[in-house]
Structures are given as structure tokens and as C-alpha cells.
Kinemage of the C-alpha trace (Angstrom):
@kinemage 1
@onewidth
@group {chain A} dominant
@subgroup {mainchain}
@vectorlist {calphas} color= white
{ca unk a 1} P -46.423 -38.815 29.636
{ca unk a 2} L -46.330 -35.946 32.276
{ca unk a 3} L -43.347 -34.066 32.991
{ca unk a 4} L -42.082 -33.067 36.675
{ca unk a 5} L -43.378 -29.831 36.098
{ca unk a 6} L -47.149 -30.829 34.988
{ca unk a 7} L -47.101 -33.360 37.779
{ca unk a 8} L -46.213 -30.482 40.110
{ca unk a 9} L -48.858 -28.663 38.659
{ca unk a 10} L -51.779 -31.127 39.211
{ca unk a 11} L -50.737 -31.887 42.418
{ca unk a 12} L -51.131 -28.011 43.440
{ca unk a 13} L -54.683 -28.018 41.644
{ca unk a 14} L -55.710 -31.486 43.061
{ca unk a 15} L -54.871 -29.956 46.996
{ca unk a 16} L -56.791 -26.350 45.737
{ca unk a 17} L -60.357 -28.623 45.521
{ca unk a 18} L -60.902 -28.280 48.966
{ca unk a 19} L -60.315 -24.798 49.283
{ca unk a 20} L -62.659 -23.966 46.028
{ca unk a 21} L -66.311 -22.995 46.012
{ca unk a 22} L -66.921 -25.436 43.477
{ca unk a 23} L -65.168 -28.569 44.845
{ca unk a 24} L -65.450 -30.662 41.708
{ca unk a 25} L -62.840 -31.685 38.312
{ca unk a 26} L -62.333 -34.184 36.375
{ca unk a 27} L -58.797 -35.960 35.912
{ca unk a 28} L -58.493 -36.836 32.641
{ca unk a 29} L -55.821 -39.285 31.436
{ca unk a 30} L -54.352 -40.544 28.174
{ca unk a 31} L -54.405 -43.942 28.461
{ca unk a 32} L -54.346 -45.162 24.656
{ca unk a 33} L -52.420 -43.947 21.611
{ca unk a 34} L -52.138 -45.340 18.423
{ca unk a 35} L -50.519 -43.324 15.201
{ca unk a 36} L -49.243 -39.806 15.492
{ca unk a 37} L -51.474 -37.921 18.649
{ca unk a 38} L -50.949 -34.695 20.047
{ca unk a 39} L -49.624 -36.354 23.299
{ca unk a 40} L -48.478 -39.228 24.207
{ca unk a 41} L -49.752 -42.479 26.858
{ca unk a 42} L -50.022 -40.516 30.659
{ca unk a 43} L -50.305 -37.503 29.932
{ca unk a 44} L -52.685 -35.971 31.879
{ca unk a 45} L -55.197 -32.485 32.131
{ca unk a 46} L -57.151 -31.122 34.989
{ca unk a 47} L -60.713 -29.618 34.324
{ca unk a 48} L -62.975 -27.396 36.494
{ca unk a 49} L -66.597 -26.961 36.724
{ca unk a 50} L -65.962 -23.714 34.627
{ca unk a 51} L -64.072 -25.276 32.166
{ca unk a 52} L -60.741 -23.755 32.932
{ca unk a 53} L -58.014 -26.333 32.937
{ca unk a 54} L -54.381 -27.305 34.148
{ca unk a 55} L -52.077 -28.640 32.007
{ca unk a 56} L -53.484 -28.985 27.912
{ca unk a 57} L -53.483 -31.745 26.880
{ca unk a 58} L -53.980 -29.930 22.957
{ca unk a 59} L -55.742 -26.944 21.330
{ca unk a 60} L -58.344 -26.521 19.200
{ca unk a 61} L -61.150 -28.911 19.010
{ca unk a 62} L -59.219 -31.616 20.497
{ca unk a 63} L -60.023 -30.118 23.963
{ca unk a 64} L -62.588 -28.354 23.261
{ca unk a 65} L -64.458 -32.106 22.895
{ca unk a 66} L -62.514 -33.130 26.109
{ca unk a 67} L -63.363 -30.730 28.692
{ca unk a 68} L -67.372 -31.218 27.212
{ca unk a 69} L -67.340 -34.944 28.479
{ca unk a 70} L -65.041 -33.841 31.405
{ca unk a 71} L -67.904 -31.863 32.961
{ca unk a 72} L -70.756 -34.764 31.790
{ca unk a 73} L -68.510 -36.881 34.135
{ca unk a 74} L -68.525 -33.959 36.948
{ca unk a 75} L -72.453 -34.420 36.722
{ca unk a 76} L -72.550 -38.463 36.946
{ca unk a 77} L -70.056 -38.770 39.216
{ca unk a 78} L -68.305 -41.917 37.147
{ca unk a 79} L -65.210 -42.816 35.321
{ca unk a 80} L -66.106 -42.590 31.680
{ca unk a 81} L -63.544 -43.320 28.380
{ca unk a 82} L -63.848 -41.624 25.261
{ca unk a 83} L -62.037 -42.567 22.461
{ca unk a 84} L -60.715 -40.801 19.267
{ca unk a 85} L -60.968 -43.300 16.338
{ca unk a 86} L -61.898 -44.287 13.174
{ca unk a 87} L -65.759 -44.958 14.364
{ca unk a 88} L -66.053 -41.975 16.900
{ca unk a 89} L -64.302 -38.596 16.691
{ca unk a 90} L -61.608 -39.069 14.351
{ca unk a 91} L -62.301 -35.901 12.726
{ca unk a 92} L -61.180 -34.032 15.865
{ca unk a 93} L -57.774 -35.188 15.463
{ca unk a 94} L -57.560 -34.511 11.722
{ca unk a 95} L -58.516 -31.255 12.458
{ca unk a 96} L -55.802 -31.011 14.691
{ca unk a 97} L -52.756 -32.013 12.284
{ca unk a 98} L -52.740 -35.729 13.895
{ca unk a 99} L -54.185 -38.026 12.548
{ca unk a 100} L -53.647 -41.314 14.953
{ca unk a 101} L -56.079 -42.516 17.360
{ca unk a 102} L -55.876 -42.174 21.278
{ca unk a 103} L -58.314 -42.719 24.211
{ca unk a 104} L -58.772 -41.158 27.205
{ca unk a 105} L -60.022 -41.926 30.821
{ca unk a 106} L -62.294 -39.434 32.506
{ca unk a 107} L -62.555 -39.273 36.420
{ca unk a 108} L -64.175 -37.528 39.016
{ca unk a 109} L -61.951 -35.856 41.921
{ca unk a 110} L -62.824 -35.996 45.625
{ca unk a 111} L -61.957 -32.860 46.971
{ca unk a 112} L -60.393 -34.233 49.631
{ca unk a 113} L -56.604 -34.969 48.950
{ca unk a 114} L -55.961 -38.569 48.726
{ca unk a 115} L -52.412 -39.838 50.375
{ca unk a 116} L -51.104 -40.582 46.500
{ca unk a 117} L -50.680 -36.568 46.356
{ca unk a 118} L -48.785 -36.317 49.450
{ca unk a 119} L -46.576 -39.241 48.353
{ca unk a 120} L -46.150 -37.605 45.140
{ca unk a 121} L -45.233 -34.675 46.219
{ca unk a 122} L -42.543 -35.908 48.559
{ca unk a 123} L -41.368 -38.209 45.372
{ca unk a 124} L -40.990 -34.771 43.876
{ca unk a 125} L -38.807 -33.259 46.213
{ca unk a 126} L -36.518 -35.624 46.791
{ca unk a 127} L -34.620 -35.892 43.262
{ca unk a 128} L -34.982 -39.655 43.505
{ca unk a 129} L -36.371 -41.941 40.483
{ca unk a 130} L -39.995 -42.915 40.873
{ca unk a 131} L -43.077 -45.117 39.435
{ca unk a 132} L -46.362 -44.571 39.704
{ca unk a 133} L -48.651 -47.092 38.819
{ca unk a 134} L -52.813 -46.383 38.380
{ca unk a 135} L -55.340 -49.034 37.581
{ca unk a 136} L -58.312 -47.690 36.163
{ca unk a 137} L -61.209 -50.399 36.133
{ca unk a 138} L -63.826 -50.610 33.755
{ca unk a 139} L -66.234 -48.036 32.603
{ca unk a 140} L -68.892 -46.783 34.012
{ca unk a 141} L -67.734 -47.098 37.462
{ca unk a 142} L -68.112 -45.579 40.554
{ca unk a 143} L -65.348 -47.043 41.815
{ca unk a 144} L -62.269 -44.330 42.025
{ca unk a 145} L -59.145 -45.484 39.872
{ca unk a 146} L -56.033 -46.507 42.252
{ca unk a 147} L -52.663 -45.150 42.236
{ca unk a 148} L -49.569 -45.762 44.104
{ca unk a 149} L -46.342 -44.162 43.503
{ca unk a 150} L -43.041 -45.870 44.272
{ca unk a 151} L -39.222 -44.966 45.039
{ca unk a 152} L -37.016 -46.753 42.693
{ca unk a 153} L -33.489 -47.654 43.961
{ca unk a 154} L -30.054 -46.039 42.683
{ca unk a 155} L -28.387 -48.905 41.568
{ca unk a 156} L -31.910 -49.946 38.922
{ca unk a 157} L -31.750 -45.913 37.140
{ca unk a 158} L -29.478 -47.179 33.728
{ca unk a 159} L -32.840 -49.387 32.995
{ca unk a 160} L -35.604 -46.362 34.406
{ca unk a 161} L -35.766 -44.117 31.926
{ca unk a 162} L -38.855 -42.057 31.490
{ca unk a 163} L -41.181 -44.057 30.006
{ca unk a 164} L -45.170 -44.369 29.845
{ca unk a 165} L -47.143 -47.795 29.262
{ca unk a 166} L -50.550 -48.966 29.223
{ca unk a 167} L -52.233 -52.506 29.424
{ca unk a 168} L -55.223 -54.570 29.706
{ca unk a 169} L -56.432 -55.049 33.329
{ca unk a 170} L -58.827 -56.845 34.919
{ca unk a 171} L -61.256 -55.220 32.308
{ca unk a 172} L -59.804 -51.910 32.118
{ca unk a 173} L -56.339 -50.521 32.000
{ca unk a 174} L -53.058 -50.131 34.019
{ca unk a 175} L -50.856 -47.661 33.533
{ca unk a 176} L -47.535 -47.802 34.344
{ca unk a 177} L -45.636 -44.341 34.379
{ca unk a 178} L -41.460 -44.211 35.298
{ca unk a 179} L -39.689 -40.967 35.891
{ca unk a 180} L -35.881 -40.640 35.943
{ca unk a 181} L -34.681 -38.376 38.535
{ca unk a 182} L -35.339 -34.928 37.074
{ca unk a 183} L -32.318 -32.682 35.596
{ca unk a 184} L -30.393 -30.784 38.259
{ca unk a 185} L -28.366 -28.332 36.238
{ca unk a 186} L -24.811 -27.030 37.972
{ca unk a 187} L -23.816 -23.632 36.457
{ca unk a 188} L -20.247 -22.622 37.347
{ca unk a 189} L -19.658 -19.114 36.829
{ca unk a 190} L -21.729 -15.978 38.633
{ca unk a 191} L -22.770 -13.656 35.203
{ca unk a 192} L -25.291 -12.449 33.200
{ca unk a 193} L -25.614 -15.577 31.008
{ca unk a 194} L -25.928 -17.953 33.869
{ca unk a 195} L -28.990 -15.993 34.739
{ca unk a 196} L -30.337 -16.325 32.103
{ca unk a 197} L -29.869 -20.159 31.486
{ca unk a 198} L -30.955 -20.818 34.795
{ca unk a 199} L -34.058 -18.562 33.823
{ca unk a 200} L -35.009 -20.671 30.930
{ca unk a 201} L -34.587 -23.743 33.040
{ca unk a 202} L -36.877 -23.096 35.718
{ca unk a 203} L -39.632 -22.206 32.999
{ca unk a 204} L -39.098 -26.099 32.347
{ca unk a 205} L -39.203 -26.943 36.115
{ca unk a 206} L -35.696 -28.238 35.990
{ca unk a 207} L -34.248 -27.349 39.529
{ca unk a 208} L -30.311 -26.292 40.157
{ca unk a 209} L -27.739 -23.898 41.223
{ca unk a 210} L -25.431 -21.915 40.161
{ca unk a 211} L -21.727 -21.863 41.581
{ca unk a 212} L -18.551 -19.249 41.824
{ca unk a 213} L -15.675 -19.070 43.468
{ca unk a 214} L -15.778 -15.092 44.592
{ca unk a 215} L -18.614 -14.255 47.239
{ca unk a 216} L -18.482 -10.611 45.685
{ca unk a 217} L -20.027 -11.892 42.506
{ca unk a 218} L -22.476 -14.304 43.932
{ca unk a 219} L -23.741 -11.229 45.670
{ca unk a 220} L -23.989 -9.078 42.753
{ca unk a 221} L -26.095 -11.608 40.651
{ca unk a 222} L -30.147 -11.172 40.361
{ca unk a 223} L -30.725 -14.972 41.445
{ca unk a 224} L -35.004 -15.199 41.883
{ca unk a 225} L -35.852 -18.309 41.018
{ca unk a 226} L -37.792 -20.949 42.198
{ca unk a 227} L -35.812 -24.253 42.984
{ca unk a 228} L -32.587 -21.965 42.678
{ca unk a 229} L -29.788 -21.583 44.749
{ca unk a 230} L -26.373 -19.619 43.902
{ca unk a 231} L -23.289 -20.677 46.438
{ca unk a 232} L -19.907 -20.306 46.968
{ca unk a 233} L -17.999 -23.053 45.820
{ca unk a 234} L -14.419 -23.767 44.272
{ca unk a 235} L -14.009 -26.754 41.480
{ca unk a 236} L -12.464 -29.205 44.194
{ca unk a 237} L -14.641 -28.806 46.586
{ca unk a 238} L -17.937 -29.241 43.835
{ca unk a 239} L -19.174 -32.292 44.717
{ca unk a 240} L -19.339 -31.894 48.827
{ca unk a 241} L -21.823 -28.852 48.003
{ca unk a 242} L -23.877 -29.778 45.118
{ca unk a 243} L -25.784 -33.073 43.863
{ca unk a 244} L -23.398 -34.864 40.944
{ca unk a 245} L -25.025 -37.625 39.246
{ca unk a 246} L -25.898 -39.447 36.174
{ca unk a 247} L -28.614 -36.304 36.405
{ca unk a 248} L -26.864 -33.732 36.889
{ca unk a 249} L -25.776 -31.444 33.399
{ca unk a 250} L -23.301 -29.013 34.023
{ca unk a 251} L -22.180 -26.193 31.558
{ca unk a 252} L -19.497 -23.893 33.363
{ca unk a 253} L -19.285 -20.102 31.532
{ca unk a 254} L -16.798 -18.968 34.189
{ca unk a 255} L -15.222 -16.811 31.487
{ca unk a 256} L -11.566 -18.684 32.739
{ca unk a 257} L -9.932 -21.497 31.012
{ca unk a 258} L -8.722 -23.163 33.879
{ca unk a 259} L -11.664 -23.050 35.978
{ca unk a 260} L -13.971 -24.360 33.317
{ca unk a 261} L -11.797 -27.120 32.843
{ca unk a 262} L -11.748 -27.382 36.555
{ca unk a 263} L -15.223 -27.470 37.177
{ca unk a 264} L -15.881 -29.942 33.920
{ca unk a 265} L -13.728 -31.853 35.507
{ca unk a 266} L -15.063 -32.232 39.199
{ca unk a 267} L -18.690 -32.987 37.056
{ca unk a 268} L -17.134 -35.667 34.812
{ca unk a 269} L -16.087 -37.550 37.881
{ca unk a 270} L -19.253 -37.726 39.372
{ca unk a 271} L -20.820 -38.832 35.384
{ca unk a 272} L -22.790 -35.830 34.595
{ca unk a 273} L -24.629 -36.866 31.633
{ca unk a 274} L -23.898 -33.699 30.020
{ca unk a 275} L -20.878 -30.947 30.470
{ca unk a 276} L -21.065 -28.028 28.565
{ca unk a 277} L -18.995 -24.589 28.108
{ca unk a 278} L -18.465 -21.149 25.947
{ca unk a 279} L -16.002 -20.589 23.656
{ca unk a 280} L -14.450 -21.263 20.041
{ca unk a 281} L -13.393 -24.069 18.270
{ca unk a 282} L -10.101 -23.387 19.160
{ca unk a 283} L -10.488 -23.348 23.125
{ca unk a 284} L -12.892 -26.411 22.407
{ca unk a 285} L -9.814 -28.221 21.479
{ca unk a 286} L -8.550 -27.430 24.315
{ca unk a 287} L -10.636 -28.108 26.633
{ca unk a 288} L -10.787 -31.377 24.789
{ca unk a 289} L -7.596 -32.515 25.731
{ca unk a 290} L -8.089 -31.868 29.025
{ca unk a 291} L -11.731 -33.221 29.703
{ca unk a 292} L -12.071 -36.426 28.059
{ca unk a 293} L -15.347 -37.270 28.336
{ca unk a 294} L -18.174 -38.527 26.096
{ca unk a 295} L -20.716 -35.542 28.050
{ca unk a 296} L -18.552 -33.119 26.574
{ca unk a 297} L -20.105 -30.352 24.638
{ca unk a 298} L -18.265 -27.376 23.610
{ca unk a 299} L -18.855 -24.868 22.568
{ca unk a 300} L -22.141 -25.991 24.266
{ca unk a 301} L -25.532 -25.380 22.536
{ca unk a 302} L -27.190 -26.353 19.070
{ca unk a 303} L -26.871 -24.492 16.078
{ca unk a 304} L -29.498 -21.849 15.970
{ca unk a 305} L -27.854 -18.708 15.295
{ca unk a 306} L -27.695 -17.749 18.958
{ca unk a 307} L -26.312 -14.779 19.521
{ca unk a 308} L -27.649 -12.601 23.009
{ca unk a 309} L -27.385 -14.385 26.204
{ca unk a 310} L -30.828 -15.172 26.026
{ca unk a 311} L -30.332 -17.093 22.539
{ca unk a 312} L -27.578 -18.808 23.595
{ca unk a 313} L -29.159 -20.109 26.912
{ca unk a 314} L -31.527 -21.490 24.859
{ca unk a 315} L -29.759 -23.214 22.637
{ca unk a 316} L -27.908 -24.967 25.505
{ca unk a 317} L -31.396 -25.707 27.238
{ca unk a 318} L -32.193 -27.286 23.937
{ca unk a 319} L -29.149 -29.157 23.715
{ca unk a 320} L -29.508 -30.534 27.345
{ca unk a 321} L -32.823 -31.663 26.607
{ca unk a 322} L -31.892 -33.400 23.382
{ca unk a 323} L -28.873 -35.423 25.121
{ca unk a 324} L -31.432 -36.313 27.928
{ca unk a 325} L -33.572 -38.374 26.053
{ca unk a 326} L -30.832 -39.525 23.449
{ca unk a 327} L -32.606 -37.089 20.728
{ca unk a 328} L -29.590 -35.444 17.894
{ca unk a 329} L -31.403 -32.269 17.783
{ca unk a 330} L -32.059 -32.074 14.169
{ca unk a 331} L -34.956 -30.390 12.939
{ca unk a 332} L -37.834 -32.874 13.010
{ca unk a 333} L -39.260 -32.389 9.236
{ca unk a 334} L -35.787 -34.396 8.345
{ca unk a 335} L -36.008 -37.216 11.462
{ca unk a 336} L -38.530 -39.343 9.297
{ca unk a 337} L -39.701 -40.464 12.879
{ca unk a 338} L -42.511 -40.162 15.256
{ca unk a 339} L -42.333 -37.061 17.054
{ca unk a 340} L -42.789 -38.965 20.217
């Protein structure tokens, strides 16, 4: 399926048609999947006439064989599927380490931005949970596949995790996409390292803010981010200035005892789904005793070998990402498991 920062990204390309010299692309969609593909059901890729894309959807021949029936469907004008599979283009994935079987749906784009984008895009900026449901009839069609998109309701997010389904419909297919409300990451503590988490998080489109109690050092921090904000704002007074949720992850590198516990605290109220701090074993004990909470992760990050800010940032990215979608983090040649 497509994360919040791919969707972002089609929705920017889909609005650019109308301002291009060449107004046409092709949408194209995984609607299919059976075995071990490069992607999984929804996720989709954006090609133009010249055969630059947005979003890959894999390398190699894989797209390669896409984007050439992408632009046959620029020139006809109709929906189109191609499948991967045993009797047509199987090699293609073998080629590309797979080996499964997938299909994909091929559309034409209007230039003109249909009201789906607009309602995406304020879906997008509101944090909230959100469906979006497409039926794509039968191929070939000339008929345009539908798509509406859909606020889901606070009190219905335990059961709306992100998830990606497609079925039968009406002679073609449905496809039924659900997106949690995106990862707002809290960073308590104004210093080098919180740049730099907050750097590596915004490379995944993950949106947050990062939090200290003295003006002087908000002010000294390089904060350039997009979706970033850095404020001024003291443990007890955490939740009337930021978002706390069941979305939010917090990891507080204040460099102070007591204010890390503070602020892990103030996010363990609210059910953070993951709170996460520096330090040894020893002050993890600590800590510990005085944040009892399942979300607790400390020291916070997987076991990489960090060691520079940079490493360690990632590690904790990594670690917020694996708690997120209920993943242990282990390395994936001993999971025995689909890697989607």
C-alpha cells in the first residue's frame, strides 16, 4: 500500500498535469498480489509521457515493462491490466528476486484535478484516520475508475490499522485502502541529536515537533524542516501544546533525569504508542520505576552499533517504525515470514 508520504507525492504530481506541456500520465495501481512481490496491494506509481515517474513501484525490468504499457495506455486513452504470472511475464519478477505474481491496473489521468485530490489532501493534513475506496471496472474501459476517500471516527482507530485489500467487483476490482493517523513524533529536549532524529523523520514524511523548556536553546537549534515545529514547552504543560495520542511516539533526550521522566510521563498519559529515551542500563532502570508503561523503550533504539547522533537517530527511527506496525525488528533473513 502507499504511505502518507507517496500519497503526498502523487497528489502534488496529479495537480502539476495541468500546468505541464504534456498534460498526460498514467496512474498505475497494484491491485493483485499473490506470493512474494516487490510491493504490496495499493501501492501505486505515476508515469509521464517521457517516462519519468513518481513513486517506484520496483527497479529493474519490473518497471521498465510497466512504464512501456503505461504510455500504450497514454495513447488509447483506456484503463488496461497487466498481469505478472505464470502465463505472461513471470520472468520479470524472477529477474527481480520475487518470484510471486501481482497485477496491475493502468489508467489514464485527466489533467484536470478531480475533487478526490482535494479531499485527499485535506485528509492529509488533518492527522485524522482515513479510507479511501476506488472501484476500477472492467478492462478496456473508457470509463475513469472512482475513488472516494473517507474520515474515519476516533473512537473506530484500535480496529483501522493500515491495511490494503482488493476484491471482485461488478467485473473488475475494488480496492479498499485504510490509513491510521500518521506518526507525530514529540522530541523533548533542544540538541544536536534531536535534529537529527527529526531529520531522518521528515525523510519518511512523519510530521512533529520538538519541545524544551529554555527559549535560549530553542533559539539556538538549526530547526528547517518541513512539517516541523520546535516550541517552548515544560513536561506539565505537554499536552495543551502538542497532539498526544495513540499516534504520537515520543523519545525525550533532554540530557536530565527528571525531565525525561517528566516528559515520558505527560506522553504515557495521553497513550503514546511508543516512549523512548538515552541512556544506560542503569538509568533505564530507573526510569523504569518511574514510567511504567508497556511504550517504554530505553535506552531507545535497536541494536545496530549506533554510535554518532546520526546512527543513533536511526536506530530509534527504526525502532519506532518496527513498534508501529507490531514488527520485533529482527533481521528479516531469520523472520521465516513474508516480508510484507
Amino acid at each position: 500500500m502507499k504511505s502518507y508520504d507517496e500519497l503526498r507525492r502523487l497528489a502534488a504530481a496529479w495537480r502539476s498535469l495541468a500546468n505541464a506541456s504534456d498534460k498526460r500520465a498514467a496512474l498505475v495501481t497494484i491491485v493483485h498480489t499473490s506470493g512474494s512481490t516487490f510491493r504490496r496491494v495499493g501501492a501505486a506509481m505515476l508515469v509521464r509521457p517521457d517516462g519519468s515517474i513518481v513513486n517506484p513501484l520496483a527497479g529493474g525490468c519490473p518497471q521498465r515493462a510497466i512504464v512501456e504499457r503505461s504510455l500504450q495506455v497514454m495513447a488509447t486513452g483506456e484503463l488496461a491490466y497487466a498481469a505478472f504470472n505464470a502465463e505472461q511475464g513471470l520472468d520479470v519478477l524472477l529477474e527481480a528476486g520475487c518470484g510471486g505474481e501481482l497485477e496491475v491496473a493502468i489508467e489514464p489521468l485527466e489533467p484536470a484535478v478531480p475533487a478526490f485530490v482535494d479531499a485527499l489532501d485535506a485528509l492529509l493534513a488533518s492527522s485524522q484516520a482515513f479510507q479511501i475506496v476506488t472501484h476500477f471496472p472492467a478492462s478496456p474501459a473508457a470509463v475513469s475508475p472512482s475513488r472516494q476517500c473517507t474520515a474515519l471516527q476516533a473512537d473506530g482507530l484500535a480496529t483501522t490499522r493500515d491495511n490494503a485489500q482488493s476484491e471482485s467487483w461488478e467485473g473488475g476490482t475494488r480496492l479498499i485502502e485504510t490509513f491510521d493517523a500518521p506518526v507525530s513524533l514529540v522530541v523533548a529536549g533542544a540538541c544536536h541529536e534531536a535534529v537529527e532524529l527529526a531529520t531522518l523523520a521528515a525523510r519518511l514524511g512523519w510530521r512533529g515537533i520538538i519541545v524544551d523548556t529554555s527559549p535560549d536553546r530553542l533559539a539556538q537549534m538549526a530547526l528547517d524542516l518541513p512539517g516541523w515545529w520546535a516550541v517552548e514547552a515544560r513536561p506539565e504543560n505537554l499536552a495543551a501544546t502538542v497532539r498526544l495520542d495513540r499516534s504520537t511516539a515520543l523519545v525525550s533526550m533532554t540530557h536530565n533525569l527528571d525531565r525525561d521522566i517528566a516528559y515520558l510521563r505527560a506522553g504515557a498519559a495521553f497513550g503514546a504508542f511508543y516512549l523512548g529515551a538515552l541512556g544506560s542500563q542503569r538509568r533505564a532502570r530507573t526510569i523504569a520505576s518511574a514510567v511504567p508503561s508497556a511504550a517504554l523503550r530505553v535506552p531507545a533504539g535497536l541494536d545496530i552499533g549506533s554510535n554518532t547522533s546520526r546512527e543513533i537517530g536511526f536506530s530509534i527511527v527504526a525502532e519506532i517504525m518496527a513498534t508501529r506496525h507490531n514488527r520485533d525488528g529482527l533481521a528479516l533473513s531469520h523472520t521465516g515470514r513474508p516480508i510484507h
